[in-house]
VODREN-32329 format. One record per residue (C-alpha): z, y, x; residue in three letters. Coordinates in steps of 0.5 Angstrom, whole numbers, plus 500, padded with zeros to 3 digits. Layout:
<nodes>
+-----+-----+-----+------+
|   Z |   Y |   X | sero |
+-----+-----+-----+------+
|   Z |   Y |   X |  ALA |
...
+-----+-----+-----+------+
</nodes>
This chain:
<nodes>
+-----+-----+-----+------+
|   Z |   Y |   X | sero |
+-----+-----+-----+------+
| 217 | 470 | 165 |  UNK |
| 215 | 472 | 172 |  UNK |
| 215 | 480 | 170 |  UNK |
| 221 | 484 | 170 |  UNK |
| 220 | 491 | 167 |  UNK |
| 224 | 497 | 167 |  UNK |
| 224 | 504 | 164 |  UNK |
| 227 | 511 | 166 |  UNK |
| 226 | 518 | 165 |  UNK |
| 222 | 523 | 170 |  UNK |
| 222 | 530 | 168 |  UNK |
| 221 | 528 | 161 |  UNK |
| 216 | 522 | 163 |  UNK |
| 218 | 515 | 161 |  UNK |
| 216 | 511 | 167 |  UNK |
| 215 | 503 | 166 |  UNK |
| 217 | 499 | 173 |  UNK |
| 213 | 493 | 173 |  UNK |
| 215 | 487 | 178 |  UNK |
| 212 | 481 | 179 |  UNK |
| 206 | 477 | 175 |  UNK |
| 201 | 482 | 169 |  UNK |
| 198 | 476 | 165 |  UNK |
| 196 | 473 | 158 |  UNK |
| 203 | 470 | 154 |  UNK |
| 211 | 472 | 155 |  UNK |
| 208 | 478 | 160 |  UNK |
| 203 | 482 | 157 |  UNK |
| 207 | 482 | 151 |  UNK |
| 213 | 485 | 153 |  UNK |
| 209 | 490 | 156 |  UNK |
| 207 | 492 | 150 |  UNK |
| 212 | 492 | 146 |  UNK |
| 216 | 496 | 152 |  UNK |
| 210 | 501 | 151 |  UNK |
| 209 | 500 | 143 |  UNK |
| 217 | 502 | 143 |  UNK |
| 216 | 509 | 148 |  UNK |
| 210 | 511 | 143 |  UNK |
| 215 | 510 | 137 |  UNK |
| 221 | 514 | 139 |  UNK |
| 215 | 519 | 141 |  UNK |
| 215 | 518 | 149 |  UNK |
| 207 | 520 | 149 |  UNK |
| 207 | 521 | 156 |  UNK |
| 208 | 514 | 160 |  UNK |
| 207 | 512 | 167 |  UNK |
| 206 | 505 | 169 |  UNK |
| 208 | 504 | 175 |  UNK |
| 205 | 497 | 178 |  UNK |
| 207 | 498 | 186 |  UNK |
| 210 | 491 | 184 |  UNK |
| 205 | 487 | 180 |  UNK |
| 202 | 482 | 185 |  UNK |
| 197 | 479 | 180 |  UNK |
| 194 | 481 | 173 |  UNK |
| 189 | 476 | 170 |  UNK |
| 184 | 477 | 164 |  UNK |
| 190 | 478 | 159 |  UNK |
| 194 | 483 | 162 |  UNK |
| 187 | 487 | 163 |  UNK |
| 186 | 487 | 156 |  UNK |
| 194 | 489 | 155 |  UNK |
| 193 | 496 | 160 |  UNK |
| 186 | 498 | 156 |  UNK |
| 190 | 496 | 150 |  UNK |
| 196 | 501 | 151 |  UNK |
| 191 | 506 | 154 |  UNK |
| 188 | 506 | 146 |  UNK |
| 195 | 505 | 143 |  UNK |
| 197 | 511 | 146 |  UNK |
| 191 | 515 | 145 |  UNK |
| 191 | 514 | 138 |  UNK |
| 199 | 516 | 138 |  UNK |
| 196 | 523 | 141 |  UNK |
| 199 | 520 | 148 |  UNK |
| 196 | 518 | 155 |  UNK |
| 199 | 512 | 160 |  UNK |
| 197 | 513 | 167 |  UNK |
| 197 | 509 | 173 |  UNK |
| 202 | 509 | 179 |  UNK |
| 202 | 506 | 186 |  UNK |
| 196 | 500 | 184 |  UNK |
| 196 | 495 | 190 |  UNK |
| 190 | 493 | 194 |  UNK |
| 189 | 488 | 190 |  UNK |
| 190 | 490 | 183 |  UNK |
| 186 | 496 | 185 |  UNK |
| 180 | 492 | 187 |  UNK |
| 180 | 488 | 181 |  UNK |
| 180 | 495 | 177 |  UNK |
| 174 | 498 | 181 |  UNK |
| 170 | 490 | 180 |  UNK |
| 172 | 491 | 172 |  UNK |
| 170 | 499 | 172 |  UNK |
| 177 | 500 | 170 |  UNK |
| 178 | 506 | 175 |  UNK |
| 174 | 509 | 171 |  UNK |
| 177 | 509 | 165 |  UNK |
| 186 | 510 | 167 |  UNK |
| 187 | 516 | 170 |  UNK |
| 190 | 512 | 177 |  UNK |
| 196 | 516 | 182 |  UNK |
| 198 | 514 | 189 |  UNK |
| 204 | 514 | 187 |  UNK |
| 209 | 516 | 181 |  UNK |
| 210 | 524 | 183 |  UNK |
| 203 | 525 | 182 |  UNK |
| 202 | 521 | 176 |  UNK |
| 208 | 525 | 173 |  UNK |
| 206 | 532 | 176 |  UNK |
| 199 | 531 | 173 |  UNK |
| 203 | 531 | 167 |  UNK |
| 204 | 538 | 168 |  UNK |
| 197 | 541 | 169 |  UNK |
| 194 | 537 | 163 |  UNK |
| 201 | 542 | 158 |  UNK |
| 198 | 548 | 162 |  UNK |
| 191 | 547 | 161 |  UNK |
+-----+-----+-----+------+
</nodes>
């Protein structure tokens, strides 16, 4: 498996830090169940950090739109932090952009967090 995982708690936000290769198989499951696992302890506020994501194939696409719906429908949001050039571009040629609310970095994404609970 070439993507290591890892979560930490931010002000209340669970931020999963991704490294490595997003792609069908052993990677995209395993973010899932990181993901699906945050939902089932009622962590609906989630951040995927992908500063460290070098590559995401077809697979992995359809794993990130996956948990935007899963969290959606458990009343939670997962948003994205730190893309690379490269997989900001593959999220702008697939239209993604317009569905992930996405960050330049983790402070924004968590921070934005804030102002959705105030609205």
């Amino acid at each position: 498996m070439n993507l290591k995982l890892s979560t930490r708690t931010v002000d209340g936000v669970a931020v999963v830090d991704c490294t490595g290769r997003i792609v069908f198989g052993e990677e995209s499951i395993a973010l899932r169940e990181q993901v699906k696992s945050l939902l089932a302890e009622n962590r609906k506020q989630i951040v995927i950090n992908l500063g460290g994501v070098t590559y995401i194939d077809s697979g992995g696409l359809g794993t990130l739109v996956g948990l935007y719906t899963s969290a959606r429908s458990a009343g939670g949001s997962v948003k994205l932090a730190r893309l690379t050039h490269r997989v900001g571009e593959l999220l702008q040629v697939t239209k993604l952009l317009t569905v992930f609310e996405v960050f330049e970095n983790e402070d924004q994404a968590i921070r934005s967090f804030r102002k959705t609970a105030v609205a």
